[in-house]
N, C-alpha and C positions, 0 to 999 in steps of 0.2 A: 425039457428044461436043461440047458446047459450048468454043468458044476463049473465051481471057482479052478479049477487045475487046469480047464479045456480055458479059459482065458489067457491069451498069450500075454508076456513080457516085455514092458517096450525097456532098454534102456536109456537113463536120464544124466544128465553130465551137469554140474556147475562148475564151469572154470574158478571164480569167486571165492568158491568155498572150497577146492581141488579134492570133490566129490563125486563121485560116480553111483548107481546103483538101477537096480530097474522095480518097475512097476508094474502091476495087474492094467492091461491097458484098458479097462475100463475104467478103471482109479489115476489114468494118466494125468488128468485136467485138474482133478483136485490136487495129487503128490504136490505136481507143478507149482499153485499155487498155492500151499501150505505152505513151502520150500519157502518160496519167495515173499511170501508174509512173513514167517518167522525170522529168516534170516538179514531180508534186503530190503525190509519194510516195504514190499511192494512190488520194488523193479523186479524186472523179471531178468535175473542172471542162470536160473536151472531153466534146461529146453532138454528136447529129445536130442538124442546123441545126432550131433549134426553128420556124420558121417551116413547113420539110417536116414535119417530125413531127405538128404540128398538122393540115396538111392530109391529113396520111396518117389518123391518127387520124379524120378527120372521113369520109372518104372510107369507112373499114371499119366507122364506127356506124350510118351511111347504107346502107351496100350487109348489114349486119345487121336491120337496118329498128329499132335503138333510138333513132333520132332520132324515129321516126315520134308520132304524139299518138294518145294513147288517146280511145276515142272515148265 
């Protein structure tokens, strides 16, 4: 059984509210929209720090092999 401290950290940005902070990423999806219910009645202005996002994204089109060039 894994403990709460072996769960990593994503961090969370709202430009909106010019906040930052991170989260238990199992608790990612609700922070999210806690965040945005409480504060934005909804819209979703808090996301993962788009700079991680990006590199995650890049990271699983790579290890997909869709970056790859056809030949």
């Amino acid at each position: 059984m894994s403990d709460e401290s072996d769960d990593p950290t994503v961090p969370i940005v709202c430009e909106a509210c010019d906040t930052t902070s991170r989260v238990p990423l199992s608790e990612l999806r609700e922070s999210l929209d806690a965040h945005n219910e409480k504060r934005h009645d909804g819209a979703e202005k808090a996301q993962v720090d788009p700079v991680l996002a990006d590199a995650l994204a890049d990271a699983v089109a790579d290890d997909l092999g869709l970056l790859d060039e056809e030949p």
